[in-house]
FITINU-990873 format. One record per residue: residue in one letter; x, y, z of N, C-alpha, C in turn. Coordinates in steps of 0.1 Angstrom, whole numbers, plus 2048, in hexadecimal, padded with zeros to 3 digits. Atoms other than C-alpha are relative to their C-alpha. Layout:
BEGIN
<atom code="A" n_u="X" n_v="Y" n_w="Z" ca_u="X" ca_v="Y" ca_w="Z" c_u="X" c_v="Y" c_w="Z"/>
...
% end
This chain:
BEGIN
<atom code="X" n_u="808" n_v="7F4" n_w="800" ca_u="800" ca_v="800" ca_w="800" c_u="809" c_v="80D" c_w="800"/>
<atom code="X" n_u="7F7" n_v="7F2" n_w="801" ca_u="81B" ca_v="81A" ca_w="807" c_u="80A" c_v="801" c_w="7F6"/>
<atom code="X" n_u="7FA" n_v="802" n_w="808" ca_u="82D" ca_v="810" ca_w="7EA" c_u="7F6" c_v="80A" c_w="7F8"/>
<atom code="X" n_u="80C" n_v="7FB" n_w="80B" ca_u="80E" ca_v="818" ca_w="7D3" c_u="800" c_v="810" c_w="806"/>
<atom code="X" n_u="800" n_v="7F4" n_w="800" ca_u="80A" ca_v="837" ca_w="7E8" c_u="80F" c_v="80E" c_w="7FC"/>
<atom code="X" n_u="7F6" n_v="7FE" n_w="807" ca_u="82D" ca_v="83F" ca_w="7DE" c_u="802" c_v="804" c_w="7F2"/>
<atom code="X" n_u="805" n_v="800" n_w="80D" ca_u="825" ca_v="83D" ca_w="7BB" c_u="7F3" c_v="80A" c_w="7F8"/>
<atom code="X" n_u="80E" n_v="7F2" n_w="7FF" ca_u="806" ca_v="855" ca_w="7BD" c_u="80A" c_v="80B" c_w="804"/>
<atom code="X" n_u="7F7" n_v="7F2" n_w="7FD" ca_u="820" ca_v="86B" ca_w="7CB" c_u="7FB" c_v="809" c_w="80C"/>
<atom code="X" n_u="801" n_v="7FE" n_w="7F7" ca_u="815" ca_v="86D" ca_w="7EE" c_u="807" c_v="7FC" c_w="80B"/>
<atom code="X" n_u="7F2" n_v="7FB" n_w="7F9" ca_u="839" ca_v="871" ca_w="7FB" c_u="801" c_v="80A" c_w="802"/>
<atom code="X" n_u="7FA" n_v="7F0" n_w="7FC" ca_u="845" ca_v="88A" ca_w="811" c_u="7F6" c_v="805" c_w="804"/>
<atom code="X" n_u="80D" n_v="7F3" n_w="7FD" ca_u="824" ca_v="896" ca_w="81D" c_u="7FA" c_v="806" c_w="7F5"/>
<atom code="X" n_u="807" n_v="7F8" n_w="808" ca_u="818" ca_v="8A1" ca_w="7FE" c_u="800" c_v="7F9" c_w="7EE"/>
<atom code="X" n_u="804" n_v="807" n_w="80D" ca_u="80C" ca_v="89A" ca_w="7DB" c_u="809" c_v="809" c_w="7F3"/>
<atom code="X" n_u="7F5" n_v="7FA" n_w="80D" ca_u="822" ca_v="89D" ca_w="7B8" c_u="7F8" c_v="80C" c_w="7FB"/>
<atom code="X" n_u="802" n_v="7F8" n_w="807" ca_u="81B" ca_v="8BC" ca_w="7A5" c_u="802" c_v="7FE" c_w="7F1"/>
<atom code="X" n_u="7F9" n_v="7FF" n_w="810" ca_u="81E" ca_v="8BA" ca_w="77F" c_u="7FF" c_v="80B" c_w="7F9"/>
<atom code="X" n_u="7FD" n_v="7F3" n_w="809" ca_u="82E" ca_v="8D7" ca_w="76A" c_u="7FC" c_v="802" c_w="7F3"/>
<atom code="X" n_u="802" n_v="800" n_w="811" ca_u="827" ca_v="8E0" ca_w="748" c_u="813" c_v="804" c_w="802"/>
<atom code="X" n_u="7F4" n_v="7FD" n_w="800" ca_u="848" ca_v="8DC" ca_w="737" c_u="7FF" c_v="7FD" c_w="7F2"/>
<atom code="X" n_u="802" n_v="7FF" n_w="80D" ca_u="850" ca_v="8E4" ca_w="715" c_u="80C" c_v="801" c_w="7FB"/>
<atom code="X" n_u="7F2" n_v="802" n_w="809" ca_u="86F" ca_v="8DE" ca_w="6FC" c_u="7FD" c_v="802" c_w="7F1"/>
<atom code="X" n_u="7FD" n_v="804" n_w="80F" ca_u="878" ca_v="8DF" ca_w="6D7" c_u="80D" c_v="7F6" c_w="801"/>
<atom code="X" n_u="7F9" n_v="80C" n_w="804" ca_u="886" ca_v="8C3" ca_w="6C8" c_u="804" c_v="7FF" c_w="7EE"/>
<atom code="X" n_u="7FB" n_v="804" n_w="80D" ca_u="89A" ca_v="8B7" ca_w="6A6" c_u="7FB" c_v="7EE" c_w="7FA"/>
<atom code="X" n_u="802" n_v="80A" n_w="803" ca_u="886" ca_v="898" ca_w="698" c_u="7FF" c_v="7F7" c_w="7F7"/>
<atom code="X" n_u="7FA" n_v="80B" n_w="80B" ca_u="88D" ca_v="87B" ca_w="680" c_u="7EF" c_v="7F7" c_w="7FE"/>
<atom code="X" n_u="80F" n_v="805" n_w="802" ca_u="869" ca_v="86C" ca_w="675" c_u="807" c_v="7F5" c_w="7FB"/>
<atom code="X" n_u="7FC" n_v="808" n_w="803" ca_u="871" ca_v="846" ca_w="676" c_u="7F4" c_v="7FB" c_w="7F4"/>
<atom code="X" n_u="807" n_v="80A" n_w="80A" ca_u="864" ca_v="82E" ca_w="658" c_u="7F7" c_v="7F7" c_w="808"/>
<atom code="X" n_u="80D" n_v="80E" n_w="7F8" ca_u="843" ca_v="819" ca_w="663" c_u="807" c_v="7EE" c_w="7FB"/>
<atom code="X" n_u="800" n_v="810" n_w="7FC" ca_u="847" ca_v="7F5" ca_w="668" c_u="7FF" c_v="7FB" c_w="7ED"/>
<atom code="X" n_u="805" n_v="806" n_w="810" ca_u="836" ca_v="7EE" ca_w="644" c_u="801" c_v="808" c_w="7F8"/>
<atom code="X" n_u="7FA" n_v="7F5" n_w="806" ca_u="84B" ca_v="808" ca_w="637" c_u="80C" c_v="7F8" c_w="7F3"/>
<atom code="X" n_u="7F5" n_v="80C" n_w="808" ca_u="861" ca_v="7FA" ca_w="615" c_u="80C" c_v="80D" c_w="804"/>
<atom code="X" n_u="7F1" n_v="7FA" n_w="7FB" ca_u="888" ca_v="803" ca_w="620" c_u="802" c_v="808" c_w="7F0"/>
<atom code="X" n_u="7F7" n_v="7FD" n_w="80B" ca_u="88E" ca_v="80B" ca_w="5F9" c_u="7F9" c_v="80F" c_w="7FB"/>
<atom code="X" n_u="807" n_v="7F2" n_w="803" ca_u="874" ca_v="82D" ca_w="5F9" c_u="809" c_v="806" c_w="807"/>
<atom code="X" n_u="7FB" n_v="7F5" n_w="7F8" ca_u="87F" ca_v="84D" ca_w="606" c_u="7F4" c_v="800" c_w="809"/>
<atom code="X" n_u="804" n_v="803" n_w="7EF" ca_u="878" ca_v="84E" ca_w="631" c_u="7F2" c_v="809" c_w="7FC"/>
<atom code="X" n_u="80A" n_v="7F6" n_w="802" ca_u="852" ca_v="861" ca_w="637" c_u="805" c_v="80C" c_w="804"/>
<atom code="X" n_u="7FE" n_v="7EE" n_w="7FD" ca_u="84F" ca_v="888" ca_w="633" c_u="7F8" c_v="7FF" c_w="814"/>
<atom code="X" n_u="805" n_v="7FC" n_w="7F8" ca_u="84E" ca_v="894" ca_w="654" c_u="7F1" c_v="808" c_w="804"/>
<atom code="X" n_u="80E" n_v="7FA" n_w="801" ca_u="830" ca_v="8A8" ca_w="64D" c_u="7F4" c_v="7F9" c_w="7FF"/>
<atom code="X" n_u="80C" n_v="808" n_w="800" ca_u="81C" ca_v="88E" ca_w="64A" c_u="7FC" c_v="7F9" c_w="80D"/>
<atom code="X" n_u="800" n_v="807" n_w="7F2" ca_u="825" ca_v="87D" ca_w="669" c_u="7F6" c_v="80A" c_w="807"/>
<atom code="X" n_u="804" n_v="7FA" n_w="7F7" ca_u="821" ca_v="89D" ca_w="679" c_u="7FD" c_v="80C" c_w="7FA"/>
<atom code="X" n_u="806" n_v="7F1" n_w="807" ca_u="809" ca_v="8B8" ca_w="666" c_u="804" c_v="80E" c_w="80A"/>
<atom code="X" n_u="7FE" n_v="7F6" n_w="7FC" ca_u="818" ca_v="8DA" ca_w="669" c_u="7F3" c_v="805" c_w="805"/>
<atom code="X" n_u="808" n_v="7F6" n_w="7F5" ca_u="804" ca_v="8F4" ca_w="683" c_u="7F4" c_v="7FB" c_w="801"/>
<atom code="X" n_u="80C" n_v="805" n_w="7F7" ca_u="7F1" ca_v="8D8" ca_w="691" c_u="806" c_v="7F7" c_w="80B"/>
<atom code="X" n_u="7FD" n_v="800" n_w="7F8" ca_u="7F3" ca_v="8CB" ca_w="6B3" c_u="7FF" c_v="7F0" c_w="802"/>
<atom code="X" n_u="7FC" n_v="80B" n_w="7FE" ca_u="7FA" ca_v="8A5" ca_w="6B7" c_u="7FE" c_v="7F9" c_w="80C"/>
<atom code="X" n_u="800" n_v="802" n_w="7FA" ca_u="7EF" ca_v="893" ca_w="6D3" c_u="809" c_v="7EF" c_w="800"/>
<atom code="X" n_u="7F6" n_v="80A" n_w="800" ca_u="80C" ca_v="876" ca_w="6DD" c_u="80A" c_v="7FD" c_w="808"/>
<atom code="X" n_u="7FA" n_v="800" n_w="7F6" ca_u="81F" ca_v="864" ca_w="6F2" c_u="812" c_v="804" c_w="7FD"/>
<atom code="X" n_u="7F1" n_v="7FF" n_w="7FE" ca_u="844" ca_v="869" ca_w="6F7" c_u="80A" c_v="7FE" c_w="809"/>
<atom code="X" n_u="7F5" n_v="807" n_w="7F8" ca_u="860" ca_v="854" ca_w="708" c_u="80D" c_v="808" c_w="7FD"/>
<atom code="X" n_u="7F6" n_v="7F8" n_w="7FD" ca_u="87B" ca_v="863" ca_w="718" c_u="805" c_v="7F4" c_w="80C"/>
<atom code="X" n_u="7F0" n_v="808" n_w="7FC" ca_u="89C" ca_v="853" ca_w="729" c_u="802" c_v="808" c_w="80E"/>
<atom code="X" n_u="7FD" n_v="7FA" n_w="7F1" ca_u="89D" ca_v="85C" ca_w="753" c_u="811" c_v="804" c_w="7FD"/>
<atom code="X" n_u="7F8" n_v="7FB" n_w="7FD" ca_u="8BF" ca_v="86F" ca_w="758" c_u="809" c_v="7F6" c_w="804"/>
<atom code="X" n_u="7F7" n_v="806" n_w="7F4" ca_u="8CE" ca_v="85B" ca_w="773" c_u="7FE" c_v="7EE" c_w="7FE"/>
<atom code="X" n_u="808" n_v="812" n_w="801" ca_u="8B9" ca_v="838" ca_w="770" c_u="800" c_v="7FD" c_w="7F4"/>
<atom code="X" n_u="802" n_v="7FE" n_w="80C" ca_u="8B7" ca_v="838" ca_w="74C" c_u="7F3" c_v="7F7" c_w="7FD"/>
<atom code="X" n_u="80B" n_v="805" n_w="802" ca_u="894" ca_v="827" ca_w="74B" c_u="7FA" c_v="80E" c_w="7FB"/>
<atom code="X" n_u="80B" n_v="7F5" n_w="80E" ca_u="87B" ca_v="835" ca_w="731" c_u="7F3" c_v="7FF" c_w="807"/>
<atom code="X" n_u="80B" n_v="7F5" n_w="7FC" ca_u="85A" ca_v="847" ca_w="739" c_u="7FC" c_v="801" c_w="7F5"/>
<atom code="X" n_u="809" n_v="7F8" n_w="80C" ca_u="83E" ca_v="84E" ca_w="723" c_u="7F8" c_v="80B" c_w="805"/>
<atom code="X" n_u="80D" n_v="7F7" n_w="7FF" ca_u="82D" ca_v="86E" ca_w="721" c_u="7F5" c_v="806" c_w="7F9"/>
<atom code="X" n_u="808" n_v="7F8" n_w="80D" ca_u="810" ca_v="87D" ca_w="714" c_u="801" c_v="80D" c_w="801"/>
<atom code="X" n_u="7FB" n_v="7F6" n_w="809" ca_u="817" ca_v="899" ca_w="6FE" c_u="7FA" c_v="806" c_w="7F8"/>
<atom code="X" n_u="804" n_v="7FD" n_w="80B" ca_u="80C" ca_v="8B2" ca_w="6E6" c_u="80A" c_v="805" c_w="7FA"/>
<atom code="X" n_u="7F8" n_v="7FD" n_w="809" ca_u="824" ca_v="8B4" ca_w="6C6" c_u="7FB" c_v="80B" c_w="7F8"/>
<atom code="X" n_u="800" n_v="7F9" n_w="809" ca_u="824" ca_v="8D1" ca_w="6AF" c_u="80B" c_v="805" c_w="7F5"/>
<atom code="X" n_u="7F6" n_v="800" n_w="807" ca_u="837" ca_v="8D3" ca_w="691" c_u="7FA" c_v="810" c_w="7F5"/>
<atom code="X" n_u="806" n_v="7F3" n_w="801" ca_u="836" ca_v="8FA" ca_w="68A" c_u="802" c_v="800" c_w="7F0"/>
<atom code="X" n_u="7FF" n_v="803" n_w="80C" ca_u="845" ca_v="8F4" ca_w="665" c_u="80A" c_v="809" c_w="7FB"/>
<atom code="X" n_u="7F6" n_v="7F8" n_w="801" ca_u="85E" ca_v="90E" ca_w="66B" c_u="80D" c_v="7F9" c_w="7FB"/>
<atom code="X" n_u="7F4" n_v="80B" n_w="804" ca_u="878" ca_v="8F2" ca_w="65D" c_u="806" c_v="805" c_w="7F5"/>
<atom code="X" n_u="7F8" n_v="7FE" n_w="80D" ca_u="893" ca_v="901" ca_w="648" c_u="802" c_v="7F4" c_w="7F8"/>
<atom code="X" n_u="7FE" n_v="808" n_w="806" ca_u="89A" ca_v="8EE" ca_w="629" c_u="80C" c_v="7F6" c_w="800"/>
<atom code="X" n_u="7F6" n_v="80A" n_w="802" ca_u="8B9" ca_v="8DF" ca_w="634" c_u="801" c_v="7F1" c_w="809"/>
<atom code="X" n_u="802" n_v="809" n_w="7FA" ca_u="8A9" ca_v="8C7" ca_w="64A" c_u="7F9" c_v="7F3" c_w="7FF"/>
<atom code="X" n_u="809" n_v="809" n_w="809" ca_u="897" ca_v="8B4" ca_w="631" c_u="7F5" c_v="7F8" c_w="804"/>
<atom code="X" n_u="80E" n_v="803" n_w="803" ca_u="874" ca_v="8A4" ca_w="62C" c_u="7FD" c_v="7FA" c_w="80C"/>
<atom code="X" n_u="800" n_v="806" n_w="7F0" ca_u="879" ca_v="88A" ca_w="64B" c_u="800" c_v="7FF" c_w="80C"/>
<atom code="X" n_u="7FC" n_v="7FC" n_w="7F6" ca_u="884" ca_v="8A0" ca_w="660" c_u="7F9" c_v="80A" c_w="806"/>
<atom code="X" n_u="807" n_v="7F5" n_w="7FC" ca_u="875" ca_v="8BA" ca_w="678" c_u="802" c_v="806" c_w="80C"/>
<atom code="X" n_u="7FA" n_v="801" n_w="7F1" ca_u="877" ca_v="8D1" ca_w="695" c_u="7EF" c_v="805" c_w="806"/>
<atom code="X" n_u="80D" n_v="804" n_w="7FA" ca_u="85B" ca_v="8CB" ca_w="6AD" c_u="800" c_v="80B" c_w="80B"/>
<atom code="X" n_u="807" n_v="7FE" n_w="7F5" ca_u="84A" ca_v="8DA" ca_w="6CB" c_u="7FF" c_v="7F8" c_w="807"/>
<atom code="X" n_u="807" n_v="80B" n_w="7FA" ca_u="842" ca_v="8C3" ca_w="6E8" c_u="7FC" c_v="806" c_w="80E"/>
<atom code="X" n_u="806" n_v="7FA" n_w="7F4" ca_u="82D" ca_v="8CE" ca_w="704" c_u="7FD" c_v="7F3" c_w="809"/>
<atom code="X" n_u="800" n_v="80B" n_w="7F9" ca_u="829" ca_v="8B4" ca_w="720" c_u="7FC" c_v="806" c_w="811"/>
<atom code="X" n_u="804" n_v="7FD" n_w="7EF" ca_u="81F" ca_v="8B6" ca_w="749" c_u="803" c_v="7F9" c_w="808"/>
<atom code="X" n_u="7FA" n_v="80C" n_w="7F4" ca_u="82F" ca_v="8A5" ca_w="763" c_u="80C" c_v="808" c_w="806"/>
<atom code="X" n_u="7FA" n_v="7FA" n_w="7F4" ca_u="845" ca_v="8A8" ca_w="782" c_u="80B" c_v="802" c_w="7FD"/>
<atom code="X" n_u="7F5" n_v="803" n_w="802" ca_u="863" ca_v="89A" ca_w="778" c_u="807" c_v="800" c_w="7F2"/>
<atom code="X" n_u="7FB" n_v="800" n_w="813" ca_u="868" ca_v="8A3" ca_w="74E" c_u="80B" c_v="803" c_w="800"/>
<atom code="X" n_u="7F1" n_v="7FF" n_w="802" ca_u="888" ca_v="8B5" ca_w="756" c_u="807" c_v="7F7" c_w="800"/>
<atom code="X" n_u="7F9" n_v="80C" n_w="7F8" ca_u="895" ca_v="893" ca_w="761" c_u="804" c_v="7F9" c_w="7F2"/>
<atom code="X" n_u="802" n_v="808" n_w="80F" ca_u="88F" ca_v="886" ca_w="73A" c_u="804" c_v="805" c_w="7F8"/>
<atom code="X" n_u="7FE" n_v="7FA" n_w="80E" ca_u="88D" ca_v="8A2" ca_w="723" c_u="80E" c_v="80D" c_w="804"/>
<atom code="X" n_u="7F8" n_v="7F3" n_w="800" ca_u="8AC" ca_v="8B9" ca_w="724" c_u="809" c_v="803" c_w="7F3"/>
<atom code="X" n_u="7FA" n_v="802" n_w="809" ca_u="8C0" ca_v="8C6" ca_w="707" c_u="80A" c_v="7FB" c_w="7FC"/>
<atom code="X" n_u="7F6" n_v="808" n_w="804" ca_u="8D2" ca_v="8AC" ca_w="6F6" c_u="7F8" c_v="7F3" c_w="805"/>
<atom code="X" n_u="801" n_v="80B" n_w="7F9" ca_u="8BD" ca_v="894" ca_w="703" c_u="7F6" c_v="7F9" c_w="7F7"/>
<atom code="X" n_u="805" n_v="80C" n_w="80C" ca_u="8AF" ca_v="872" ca_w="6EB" c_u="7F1" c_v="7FF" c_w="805"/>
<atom code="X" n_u="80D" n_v="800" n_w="7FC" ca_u="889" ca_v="870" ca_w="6E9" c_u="7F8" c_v="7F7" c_w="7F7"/>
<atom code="X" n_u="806" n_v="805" n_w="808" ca_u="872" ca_v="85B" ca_w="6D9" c_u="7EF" c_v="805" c_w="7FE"/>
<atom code="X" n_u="80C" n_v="7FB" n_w="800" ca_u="84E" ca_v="867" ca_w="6C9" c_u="7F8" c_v="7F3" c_w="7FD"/>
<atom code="X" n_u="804" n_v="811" n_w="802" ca_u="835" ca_v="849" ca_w="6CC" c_u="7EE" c_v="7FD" c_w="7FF"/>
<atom code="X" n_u="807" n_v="804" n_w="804" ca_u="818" ca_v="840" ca_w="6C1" c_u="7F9" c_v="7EF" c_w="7FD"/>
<atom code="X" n_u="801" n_v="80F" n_w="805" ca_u="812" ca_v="81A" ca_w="6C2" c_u="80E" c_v="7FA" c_w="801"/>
<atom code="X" n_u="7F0" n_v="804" n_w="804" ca_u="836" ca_v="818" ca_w="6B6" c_u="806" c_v="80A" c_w="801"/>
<atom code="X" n_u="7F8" n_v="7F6" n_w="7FF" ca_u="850" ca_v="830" ca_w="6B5" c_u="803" c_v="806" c_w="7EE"/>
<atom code="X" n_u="801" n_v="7F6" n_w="80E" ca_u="849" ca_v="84D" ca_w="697" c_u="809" c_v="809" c_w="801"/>
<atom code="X" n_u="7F7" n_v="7FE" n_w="805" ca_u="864" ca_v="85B" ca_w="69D" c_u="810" c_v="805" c_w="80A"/>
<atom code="X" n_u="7F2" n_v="801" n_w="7F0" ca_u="889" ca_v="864" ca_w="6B4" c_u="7FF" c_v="80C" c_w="7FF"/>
<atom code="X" n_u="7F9" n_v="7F0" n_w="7FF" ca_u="895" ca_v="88A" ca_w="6BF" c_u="805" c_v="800" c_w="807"/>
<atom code="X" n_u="7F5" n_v="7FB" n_w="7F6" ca_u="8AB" ca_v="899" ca_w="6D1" c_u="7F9" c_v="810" c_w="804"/>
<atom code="X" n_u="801" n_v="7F2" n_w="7F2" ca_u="8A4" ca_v="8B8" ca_w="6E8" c_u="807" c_v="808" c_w="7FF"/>
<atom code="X" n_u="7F7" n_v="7F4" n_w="802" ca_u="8B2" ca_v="8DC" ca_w="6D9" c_u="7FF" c_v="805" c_w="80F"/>
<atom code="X" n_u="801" n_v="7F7" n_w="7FA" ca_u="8A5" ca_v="8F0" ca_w="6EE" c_u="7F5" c_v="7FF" c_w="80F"/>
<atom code="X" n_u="80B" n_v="7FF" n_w="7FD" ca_u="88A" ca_v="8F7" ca_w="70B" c_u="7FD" c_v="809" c_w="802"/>
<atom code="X" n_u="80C" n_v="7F5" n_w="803" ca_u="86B" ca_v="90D" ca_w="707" c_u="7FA" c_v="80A" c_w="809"/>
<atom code="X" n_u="807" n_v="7F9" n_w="7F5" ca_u="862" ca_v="926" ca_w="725" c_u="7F7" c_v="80A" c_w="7F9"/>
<atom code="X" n_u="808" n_v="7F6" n_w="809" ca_u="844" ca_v="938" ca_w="718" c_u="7F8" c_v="806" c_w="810"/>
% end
Protein backbone atom coordinates (compact mmCIF):
# COMPACT_ATOMS: atom_id res chain seq x y z
CA UNK A 1 0.00 0.00 0.00
CA UNK A 2 2.71 2.64 0.72
CA UNK A 3 4.54 1.57 -2.22
CA UNK A 4 1.36 2.44 -4.47
CA UNK A 5 1.03 5.53 -2.37
CA UNK A 6 4.50 6.32 -3.42
CA UNK A 7 3.68 6.11 -6.88
CA UNK A 8 0.60 8.46 -6.75
CA UNK A 9 3.21 10.72 -5.27
CA UNK A 10 2.06 10.87 -1.84
CA UNK A 11 5.65 11.33 -0.49
CA UNK A 12 6.90 13.84 1.75
CA UNK A 13 3.62 14.98 2.89
CA UNK A 14 2.35 16.05 -0.22
CA UNK A 15 1.21 15.41 -3.65
CA UNK A 16 3.38 15.72 -7.23
CA UNK A 17 2.72 18.81 -9.12
CA UNK A 18 3.04 18.55 -12.93
CA UNK A 19 4.60 21.55 -14.97
CA UNK A 20 3.89 22.36 -18.36
CA UNK A 21 7.23 21.98 -20.12
CA UNK A 22 8.04 22.81 -23.45
CA UNK A 23 11.08 22.24 -26.01
CA UNK A 24 11.98 22.27 -29.68
CA UNK A 25 13.45 19.51 -31.25
CA UNK A 26 15.36 18.33 -34.60
CA UNK A 27 13.43 15.19 -36.01
CA UNK A 28 14.11 12.33 -38.39
CA UNK A 29 10.51 10.82 -39.47
CA UNK A 30 11.33 7.03 -39.39
CA UNK A 31 9.96 4.62 -42.38
CA UNK A 32 6.75 2.48 -41.30
CA UNK A 33 7.11 -1.05 -40.83
CA UNK A 34 5.43 -1.77 -44.41
CA UNK A 35 7.54 0.81 -45.66
CA UNK A 36 9.72 -0.61 -49.06
CA UNK A 37 13.63 0.32 -48.04
CA UNK A 38 14.15 1.13 -51.86
CA UNK A 39 11.64 4.46 -51.93
CA UNK A 40 12.69 7.73 -50.58
CA UNK A 41 12.02 7.79 -46.33
CA UNK A 42 8.25 9.65 -45.67
CA UNK A 43 7.88 13.62 -46.07
CA UNK A 44 7.84 14.84 -42.76
CA UNK A 45 4.76 16.79 -43.55
CA UNK A 46 2.76 14.24 -43.84
CA UNK A 47 3.65 12.53 -40.68
CA UNK A 48 3.27 15.73 -39.09
CA UNK A 49 0.91 18.36 -41.01
CA UNK A 50 2.42 21.79 -40.68
CA UNK A 51 0.41 24.39 -38.12
CA UNK A 52 -1.54 21.59 -36.68
CA UNK A 53 -1.34 20.31 -33.26
CA UNK A 54 -0.56 16.47 -32.89
CA UNK A 55 -1.71 14.66 -30.09
CA UNK A 56 1.19 11.79 -29.06
CA UNK A 57 3.11 10.00 -26.98
CA UNK A 58 6.81 10.53 -26.51
CA UNK A 59 9.60 8.40 -24.84
CA UNK A 60 12.35 9.91 -23.19
CA UNK A 61 15.63 8.33 -21.50
CA UNK A 62 15.73 9.22 -17.33
CA UNK A 63 19.09 11.11 -16.76
CA UNK A 64 20.56 9.08 -14.06
CA UNK A 65 18.52 5.57 -14.40
CA UNK A 66 18.34 5.58 -17.96
CA UNK A 67 14.80 3.87 -18.09
CA UNK A 68 12.30 5.31 -20.74
CA UNK A 69 9.05 7.09 -19.88
CA UNK A 70 6.21 7.83 -22.12
CA UNK A 71 4.49 10.97 -22.27
CA UNK A 72 1.61 12.46 -23.59
CA UNK A 73 2.30 15.33 -25.81
CA UNK A 74 1.21 17.82 -28.19
CA UNK A 75 3.60 18.00 -31.36
CA UNK A 76 3.60 20.90 -33.73
CA UNK A 77 5.51 21.12 -36.66
CA UNK A 78 5.38 24.96 -37.42
CA UNK A 79 6.93 24.40 -41.11
CA UNK A 80 9.41 26.99 -40.54
CA UNK A 81 12.00 24.17 -41.95
CA UNK A 82 14.69 25.74 -44.04
CA UNK A 83 15.35 23.80 -47.13
CA UNK A 84 18.52 22.32 -45.95
CA UNK A 85 16.91 19.90 -43.77
CA UNK A 86 15.10 17.95 -46.31
CA UNK A 87 11.56 16.44 -46.78
CA UNK A 88 12.13 13.84 -43.68
CA UNK A 89 13.23 15.96 -41.58
CA UNK A 90 11.67 18.60 -39.22
CA UNK A 91 11.87 20.94 -36.30
CA UNK A 92 9.07 20.29 -33.91
CA UNK A 93 7.37 21.80 -30.89
CA UNK A 94 6.58 19.49 -28.03
CA UNK A 95 4.46 20.64 -25.25
CA UNK A 96 4.06 18.00 -22.37
CA UNK A 97 3.12 18.19 -18.33
CA UNK A 98 4.71 16.52 -15.71
CA UNK A 99 6.88 16.83 -12.62
CA UNK A 100 9.91 15.42 -13.56
CA UNK A 101 10.44 16.26 -17.76
CA UNK A 102 13.58 18.14 -16.96
CA UNK A 103 14.94 14.66 -15.92
CA UNK A 104 14.32 13.42 -19.80
CA UNK A 105 14.08 16.21 -22.13
CA UNK A 106 17.19 18.48 -22.05
CA UNK A 107 19.21 19.82 -24.93
CA UNK A 108 21.00 17.20 -26.58
CA UNK A 109 18.86 14.83 -25.35
CA UNK A 110 17.45 11.38 -27.75
CA UNK A 111 13.68 11.22 -27.89
CA UNK A 112 11.40 9.12 -29.55
CA UNK A 113 7.76 10.28 -31.08
CA UNK A 114 5.27 7.30 -30.76
CA UNK A 115 2.36 6.41 -31.85
CA UNK A 116 1.78 2.56 -31.76
CA UNK A 117 5.42 2.38 -33.00
CA UNK A 118 8.00 4.77 -33.13
CA UNK A 119 7.25 7.73 -36.11
CA UNK A 120 9.98 9.13 -35.50
CA UNK A 121 13.71 9.96 -33.19
CA UNK A 122 14.91 13.77 -32.08
CA UNK A 123 17.08 15.33 -30.34
CA UNK A 124 16.38 18.35 -28.05
CA UNK A 125 17.83 21.99 -29.48
CA UNK A 126 16.52 23.95 -27.37
CA UNK A 127 13.81 24.71 -24.45
CA UNK A 128 10.72 26.90 -24.86
CA UNK A 129 9.84 29.35 -21.91
CA UNK A 130 6.84 31.15 -23.16
Amino acid sequence: MIYFLFLLGWHSGGAMTPKPYKFQAFVTISPGQETDPSRPPPAAAATLPPGQLKRMAVRGEHHRTHGSHFFCALVANSDDNPDWIGDNHAIVTVMLTAEDAADYFCAGDHFALWLGHDIADGIVTRRVFA
